[in-house]
C-alpha positions in Angstrom: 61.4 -4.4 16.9 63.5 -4.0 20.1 61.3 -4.4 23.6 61.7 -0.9 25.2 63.1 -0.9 29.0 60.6 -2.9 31.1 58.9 -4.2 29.2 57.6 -8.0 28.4 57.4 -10.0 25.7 54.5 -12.3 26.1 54.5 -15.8 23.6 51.5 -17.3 23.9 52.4 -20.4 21.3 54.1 -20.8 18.1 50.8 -20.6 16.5 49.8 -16.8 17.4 51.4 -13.4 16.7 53.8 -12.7 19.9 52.2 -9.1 21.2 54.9 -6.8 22.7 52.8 -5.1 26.1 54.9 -2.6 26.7 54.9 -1.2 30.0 56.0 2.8 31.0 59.6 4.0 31.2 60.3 5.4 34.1 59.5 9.0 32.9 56.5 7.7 31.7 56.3 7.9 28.6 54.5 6.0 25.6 57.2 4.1 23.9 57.1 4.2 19.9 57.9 2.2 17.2 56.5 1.0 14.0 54.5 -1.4 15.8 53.1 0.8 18.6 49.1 0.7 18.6 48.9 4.8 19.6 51.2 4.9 16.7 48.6 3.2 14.1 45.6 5.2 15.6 47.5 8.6 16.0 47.9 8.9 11.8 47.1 12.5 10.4 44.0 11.4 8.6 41.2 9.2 9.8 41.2 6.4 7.9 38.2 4.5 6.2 38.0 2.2 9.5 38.2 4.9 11.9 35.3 6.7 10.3 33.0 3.9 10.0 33.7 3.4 13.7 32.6 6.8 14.2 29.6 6.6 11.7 28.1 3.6 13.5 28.8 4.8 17.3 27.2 7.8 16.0 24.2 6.3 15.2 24.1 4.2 18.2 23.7 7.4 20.2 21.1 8.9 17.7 18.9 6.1 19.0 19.8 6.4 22.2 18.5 10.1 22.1 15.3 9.0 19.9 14.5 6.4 22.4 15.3 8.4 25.8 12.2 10.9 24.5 9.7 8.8 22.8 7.5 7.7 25.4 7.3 11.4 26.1 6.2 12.7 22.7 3.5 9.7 22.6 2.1 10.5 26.3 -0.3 12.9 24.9 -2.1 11.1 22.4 -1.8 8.2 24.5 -3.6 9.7 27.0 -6.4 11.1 25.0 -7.0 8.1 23.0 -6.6 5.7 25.8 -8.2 8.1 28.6 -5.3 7.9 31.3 -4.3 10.0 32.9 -1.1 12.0 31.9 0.3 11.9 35.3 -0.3 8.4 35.4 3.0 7.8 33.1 5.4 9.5 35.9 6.3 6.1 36.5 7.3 4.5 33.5 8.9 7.6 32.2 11.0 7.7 35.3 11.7 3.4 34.6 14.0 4.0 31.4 16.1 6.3 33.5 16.4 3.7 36.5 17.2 1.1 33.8 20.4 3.8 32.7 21.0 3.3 35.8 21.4 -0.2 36.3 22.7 -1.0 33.0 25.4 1.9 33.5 26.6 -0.1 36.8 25.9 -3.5 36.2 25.8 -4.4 32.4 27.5 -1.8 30.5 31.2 -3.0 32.0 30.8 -6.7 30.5 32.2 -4.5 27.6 35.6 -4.8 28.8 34.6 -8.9 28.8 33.3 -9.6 25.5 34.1 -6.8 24.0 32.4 -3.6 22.7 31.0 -4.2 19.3 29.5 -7.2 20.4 27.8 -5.5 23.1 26.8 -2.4 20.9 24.7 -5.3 19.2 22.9 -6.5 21.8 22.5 -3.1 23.5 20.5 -2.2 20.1 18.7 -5.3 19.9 17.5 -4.7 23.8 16.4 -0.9 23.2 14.3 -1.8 19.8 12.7 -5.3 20.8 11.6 -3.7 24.2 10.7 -0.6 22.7 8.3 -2.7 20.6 6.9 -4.8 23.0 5.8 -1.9 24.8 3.1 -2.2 22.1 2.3 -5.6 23.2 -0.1 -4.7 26.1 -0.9 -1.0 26.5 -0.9 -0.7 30.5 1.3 1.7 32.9 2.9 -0.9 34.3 3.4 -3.4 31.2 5.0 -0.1 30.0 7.2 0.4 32.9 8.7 -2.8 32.7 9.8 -2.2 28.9 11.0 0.9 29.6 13.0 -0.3 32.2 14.6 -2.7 29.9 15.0 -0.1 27.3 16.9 2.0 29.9 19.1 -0.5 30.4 20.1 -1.1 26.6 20.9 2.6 25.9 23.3 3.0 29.2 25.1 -0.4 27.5 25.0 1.4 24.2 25.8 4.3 25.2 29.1 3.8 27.5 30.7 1.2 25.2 29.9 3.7 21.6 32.0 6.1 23.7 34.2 3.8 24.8 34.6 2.2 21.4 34.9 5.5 19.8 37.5 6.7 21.8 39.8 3.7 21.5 39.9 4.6 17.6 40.2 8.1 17.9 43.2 9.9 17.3 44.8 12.1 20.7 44.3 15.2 18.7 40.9 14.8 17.8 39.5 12.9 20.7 37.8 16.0 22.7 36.3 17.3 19.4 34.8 13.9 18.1 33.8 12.9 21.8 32.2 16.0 22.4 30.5 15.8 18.1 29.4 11.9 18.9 27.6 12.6 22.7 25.4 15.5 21.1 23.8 12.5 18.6 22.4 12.1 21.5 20.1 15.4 21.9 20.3 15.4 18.0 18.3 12.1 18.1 15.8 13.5 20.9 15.5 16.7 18.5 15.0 14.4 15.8 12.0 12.5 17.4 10.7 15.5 18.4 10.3 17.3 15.0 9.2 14.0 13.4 6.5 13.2 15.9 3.6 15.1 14.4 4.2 13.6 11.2 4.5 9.9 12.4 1.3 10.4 14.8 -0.6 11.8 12.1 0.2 8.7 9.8 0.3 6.2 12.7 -1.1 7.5 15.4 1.3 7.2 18.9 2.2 3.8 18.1 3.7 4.7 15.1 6.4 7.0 17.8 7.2 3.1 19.2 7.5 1.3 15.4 10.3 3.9 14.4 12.1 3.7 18.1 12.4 -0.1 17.9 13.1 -0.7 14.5 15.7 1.6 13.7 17.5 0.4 16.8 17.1 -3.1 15.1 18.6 -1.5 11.9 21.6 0.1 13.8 22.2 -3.5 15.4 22.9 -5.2 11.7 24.9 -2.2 10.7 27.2 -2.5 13.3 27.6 -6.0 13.1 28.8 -5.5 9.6 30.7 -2.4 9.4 32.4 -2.0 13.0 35.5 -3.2 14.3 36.4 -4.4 17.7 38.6 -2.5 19.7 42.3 -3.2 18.5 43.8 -2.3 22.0 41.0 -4.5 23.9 41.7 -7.3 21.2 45.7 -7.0 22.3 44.8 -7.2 26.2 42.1 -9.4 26.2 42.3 -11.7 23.2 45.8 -11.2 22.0 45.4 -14.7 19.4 42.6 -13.4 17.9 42.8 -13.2 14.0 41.0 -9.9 14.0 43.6 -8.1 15.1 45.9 -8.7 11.7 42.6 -7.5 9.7 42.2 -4.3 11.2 45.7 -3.7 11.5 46.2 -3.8 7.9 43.1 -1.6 7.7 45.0 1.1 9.5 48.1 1.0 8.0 48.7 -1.9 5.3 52.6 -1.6 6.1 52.0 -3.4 10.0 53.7 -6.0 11.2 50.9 -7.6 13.3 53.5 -9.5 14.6 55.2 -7.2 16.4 52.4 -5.1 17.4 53.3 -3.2 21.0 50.6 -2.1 23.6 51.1 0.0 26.7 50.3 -2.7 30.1 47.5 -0.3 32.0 49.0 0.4 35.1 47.9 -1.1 38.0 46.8 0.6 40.9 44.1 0.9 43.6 41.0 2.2 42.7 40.4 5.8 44.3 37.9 5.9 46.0 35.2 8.8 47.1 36.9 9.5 50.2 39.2 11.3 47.6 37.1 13.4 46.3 35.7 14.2 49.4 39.4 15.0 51.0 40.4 18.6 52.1 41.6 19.6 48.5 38.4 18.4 46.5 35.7 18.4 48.8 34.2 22.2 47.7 34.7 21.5 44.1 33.1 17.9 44.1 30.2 19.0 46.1 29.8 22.1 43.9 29.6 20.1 40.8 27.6 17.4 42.1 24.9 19.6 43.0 25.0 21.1 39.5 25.0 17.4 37.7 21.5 16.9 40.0 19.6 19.8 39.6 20.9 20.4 35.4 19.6 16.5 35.1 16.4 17.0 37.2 16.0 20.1 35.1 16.5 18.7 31.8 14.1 15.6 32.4 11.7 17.5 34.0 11.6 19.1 30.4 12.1 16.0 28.5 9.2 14.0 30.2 6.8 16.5 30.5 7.0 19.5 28.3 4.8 18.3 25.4 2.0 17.6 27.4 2.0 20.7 30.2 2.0 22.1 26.5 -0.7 20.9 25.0 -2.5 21.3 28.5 -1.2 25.4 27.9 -3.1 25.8 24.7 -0.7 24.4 21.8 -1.4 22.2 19.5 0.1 18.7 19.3 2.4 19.7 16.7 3.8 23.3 18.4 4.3 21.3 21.8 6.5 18.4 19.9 8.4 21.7 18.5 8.3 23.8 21.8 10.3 19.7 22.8 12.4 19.7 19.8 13.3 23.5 20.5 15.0 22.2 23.8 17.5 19.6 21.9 18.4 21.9 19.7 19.6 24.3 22.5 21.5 21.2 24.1 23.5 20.5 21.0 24.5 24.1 20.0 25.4 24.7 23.8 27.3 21.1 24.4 29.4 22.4 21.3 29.7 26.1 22.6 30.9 25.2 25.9 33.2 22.0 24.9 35.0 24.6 22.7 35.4 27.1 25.9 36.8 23.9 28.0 39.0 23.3 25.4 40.2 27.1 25.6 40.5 26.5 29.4 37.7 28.6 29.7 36.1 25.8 31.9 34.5 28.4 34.7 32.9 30.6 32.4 31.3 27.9 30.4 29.8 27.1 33.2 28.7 30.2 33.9 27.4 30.9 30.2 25.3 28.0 30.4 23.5 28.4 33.3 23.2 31.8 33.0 21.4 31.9 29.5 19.1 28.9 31.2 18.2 31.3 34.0 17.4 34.4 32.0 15.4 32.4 29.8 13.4 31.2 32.2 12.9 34.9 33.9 11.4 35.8 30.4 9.1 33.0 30.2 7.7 34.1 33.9 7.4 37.7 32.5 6.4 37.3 28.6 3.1 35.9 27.2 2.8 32.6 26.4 3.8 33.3 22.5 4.5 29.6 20.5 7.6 31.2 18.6 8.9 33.4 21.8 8.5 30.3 24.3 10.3 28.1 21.4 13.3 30.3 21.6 13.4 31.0 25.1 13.0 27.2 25.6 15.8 26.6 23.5 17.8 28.5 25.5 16.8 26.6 28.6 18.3 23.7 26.5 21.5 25.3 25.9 21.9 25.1 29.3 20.7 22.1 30.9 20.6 19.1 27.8 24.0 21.2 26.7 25.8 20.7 30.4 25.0 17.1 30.4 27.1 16.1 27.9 30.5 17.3 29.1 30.6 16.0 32.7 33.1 13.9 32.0 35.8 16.5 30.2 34.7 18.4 32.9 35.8 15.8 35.4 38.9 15.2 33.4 39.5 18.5 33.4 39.6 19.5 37.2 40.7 16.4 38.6 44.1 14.5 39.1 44.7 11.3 36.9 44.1 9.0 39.9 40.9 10.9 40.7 39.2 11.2 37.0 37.5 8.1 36.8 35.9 8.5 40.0 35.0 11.5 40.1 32.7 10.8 36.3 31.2 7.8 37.9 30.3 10.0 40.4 28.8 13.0 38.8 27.4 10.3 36.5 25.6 9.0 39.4 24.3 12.5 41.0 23.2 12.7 37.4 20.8 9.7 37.5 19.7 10.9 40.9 18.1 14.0 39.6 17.1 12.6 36.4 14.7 9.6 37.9 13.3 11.9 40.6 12.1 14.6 38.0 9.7 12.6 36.1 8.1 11.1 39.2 8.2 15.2 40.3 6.5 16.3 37.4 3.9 13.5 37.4 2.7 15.2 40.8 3.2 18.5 39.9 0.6 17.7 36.7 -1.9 16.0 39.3 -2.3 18.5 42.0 -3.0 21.1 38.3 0.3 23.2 38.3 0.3 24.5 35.0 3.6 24.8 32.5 4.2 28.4 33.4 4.6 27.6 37.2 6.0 24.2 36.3 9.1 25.9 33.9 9.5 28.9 36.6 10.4 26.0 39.2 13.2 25.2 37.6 14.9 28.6 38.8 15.3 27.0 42.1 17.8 24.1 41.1 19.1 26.2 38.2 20.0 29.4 40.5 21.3 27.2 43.3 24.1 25.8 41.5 24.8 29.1 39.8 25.3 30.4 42.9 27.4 27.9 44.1 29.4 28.3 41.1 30.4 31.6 41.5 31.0 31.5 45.5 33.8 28.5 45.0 34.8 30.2 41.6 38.2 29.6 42.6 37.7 26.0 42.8 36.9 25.8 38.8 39.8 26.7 37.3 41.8 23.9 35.5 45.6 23.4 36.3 47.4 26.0 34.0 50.7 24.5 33.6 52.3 21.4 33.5 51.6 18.2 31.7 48.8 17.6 33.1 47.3 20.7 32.1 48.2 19.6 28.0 46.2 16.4 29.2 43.3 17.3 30.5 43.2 20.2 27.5 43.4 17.3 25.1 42.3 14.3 26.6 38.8 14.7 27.0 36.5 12.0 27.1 39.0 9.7 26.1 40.7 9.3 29.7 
């Protein structure tokens, strides 16, 4: 296959396959061939490899989401049986978001080092062994510290599944299977939820830990046998490496793996936050970092607390874990209602949508009695929301910002995220101390909540997406994948 204008043929010895990086033609665009990677990936059906990438990234997250909420369901029981204090826990279920935190910023990137599958492995084998050891010694702190580990593990699991993902996902799809694959998250937090008072009734709170670190353990093995390694990070990074012929000829047995060609990234200097903070971005960056905050510090506040203000209302075990579950379930059918109105370009009234059905929500619960099956719909709405904005800060980002801006601007909102999400359980701890009871404690959250709507609407013209352009058919389609 000809090398397109500009680009480089690179021959590392006689006894490896030559790979053709191609670089851009001057009007930017992807050059094609038989041998272009896009080419392979972009088929019109997914092929066996492609969905076994999805399966196991999938699970991944689902334990991810199991995880992020188990110390939460077993803080109840744990307190009564151990007699500690609920508040006592603020700590440690503040640690595993810290630990997102770190291993968002520090460990998570050694993906683009040794590769993602290999560090999906160990991300799972971090989450379940500290999850178990948390059983070791039962003691706030000893807890803390696992958690902390634990928190770590998902944010490596959880960036390189989506970046994983989204190397073997076709254009076309990308937005759609993102946005399916981040709500395994919430599904696996709904999941622990509504399996709680079954596994506490057989095994008592431990029992919560056994199935968060063992399944973790189970995902590890599965996708060390059934995932691939990224083909385009094989071609930059590793560009001898046998694999690459295997899972080339699992994506299209006709391959030459020979002649395989791979855009060069561009290089260029990182933006910084100076540019989101210039004249032309400043409202809108500032807007939607104060919405990441106080939706994250909302949602966690729920997350970490909700069973046991609860059970403290009245409820039973069992109708608190649901009242929990009730939230995720909001979060997924929201993350999927408002991805489908960003992908309509309907990106400001998504917003809008979400928040607004949170704040009404809440409005009833100040004004209704304290009904289990009212509360669980009204909560679930709440969910819908706040657990159902979460997921799409990125396409979000992607979808307002320039190219050169996108990445930093969801590190960013990533960040004001975490900020809001470690200072709610800590919040919530002192809230439950001083005796504010769940009513009060739910009715807060129309402070954060209304803020940001408000902000919302006053830079309203700040939200909506470029409507022409190619840019515009890029940030429709590209989603999480930029």
């Amino acid at each position: 296959m000809p090398l397109p204008a500009g680009s480089r043929l690179w021959r590392p010895s006689s006894s490896r396959p030559a790979v053709e990086l191609a670089a851009p033609s001057a009007s930017g665009a992807r050059p094609r061939g038989a041998g272009d990677v896009d080419s392979l990936i972009d088929r019109p059906r997914l092929t066996a490899l492609q969905i076994r990438i999805c399966i196991a990234c999938a699970l991944v997250l689902f334990c991810d989401g199991y995880d992020l909420q188990a110390l939460a369901l077993a803080v109840p029981s744990m307190s009564s049986e151990l007699g500690i204090p609920a508040s006592s826990f603020g700590t440690a279920l503040s640690a595993s978001l810290f630990g997102m935190a770190i291993g968002g910023a520090l460990f998570a990137p050694l993906g683009d080092r040794i590769g993602r599958k290999p560090m999906l492995v160990l991300a799972m084998l971090l989450v379940g062994g500290s999850t178990l050891a948390a059983l070791i010694h039962v003691s706030t702190a000893w807890i803390t510290f696992c958690r902390l580990l634990t928190g770590i593990g998902m944010a490596m699991a959880g960036v390189n599944a989506a970046t994983l993902s989204g190397e073997y996902a076709p254009a076309r799809w990308r937005f759609f299977i993102m946005t399916v694959l981040t709500c395994f998250v919430p599904f696996g937090a709904f999941s622990a939820a509504m399996m709680a008072p079954q596994v506490i009734d057989l095994l008592g709170w431990r029992g919560v830990f056994f199935v968060g670190g063992f399944l973790p353990l189970a995902v590890a093995v599965v996708v060390a046998l059934s995932a691939a390694e990224s083909l385009k990070w094989l071609l930059l990074e590793r560009p001898g490496d046998a694999r690459i012929a295997r899972i080339a000829a699992r994506l299209s047995p006709d391959t030459d793996p020979d002649r395989l060609a791979i855009e060069r990234p561009e290089t260029s200097e990182r933006r910084s936050v100076l540019g989101l903070l210039s004249r032309a971005h400043r409202v809108r960056t500032l807007v939607l970092w104060l919405s990441a905050a106080s939706g994250a510090f909302s949602l966690y506040l729920m997350m970490s607390w909700l069973p046991t203000v609860l059970r403290d209302a009245g409820w039973t075990i069992e109708q608190a874990l649901r009242g929990t579950a009730a939230v995720q379930l909001g979060g997924i059918i929201g993350s999927l209602l408002m991805a489908w109105m960003i992908d309509r370009r309907r990106l400001l009234q998504g917003l809008l949508c979400g928040y607004g059905a949170a704040l009404f929500a809440l409005l009833a619960i100040g004004l209704l009695p304290g009904g289990v099956a009212s509360w669980q719909f009204l909560l679930m709405l709440v969910g819908s929301g706040t657990s159902g904005m979460q997921a799409l800060w990125i396409a979000i980002a992607v979808v307002l910002f320039p190219p050169d801006l996108r990445a930093t601007s969801a590190g960013w909102l990533n960040c004001m995220s975490r900020v809001g999400a470690v200072a709610a359980p800590v919040a919530g701890g002192a809230a439950l101390a001083a005796g504010i009871a769940a009513r009060p404690m739910l009715l807060s959250m129309l402070i954060p909540i209304g803020a940001s709507t408000i902000a919302i609407v006053l830079a309203r013209r700040h939200f909506v997406p470029p409507g022409s352009g190619s840019d515009s058919g890029e940030a429709n389609t590209g989603g999480c994948g930029s």
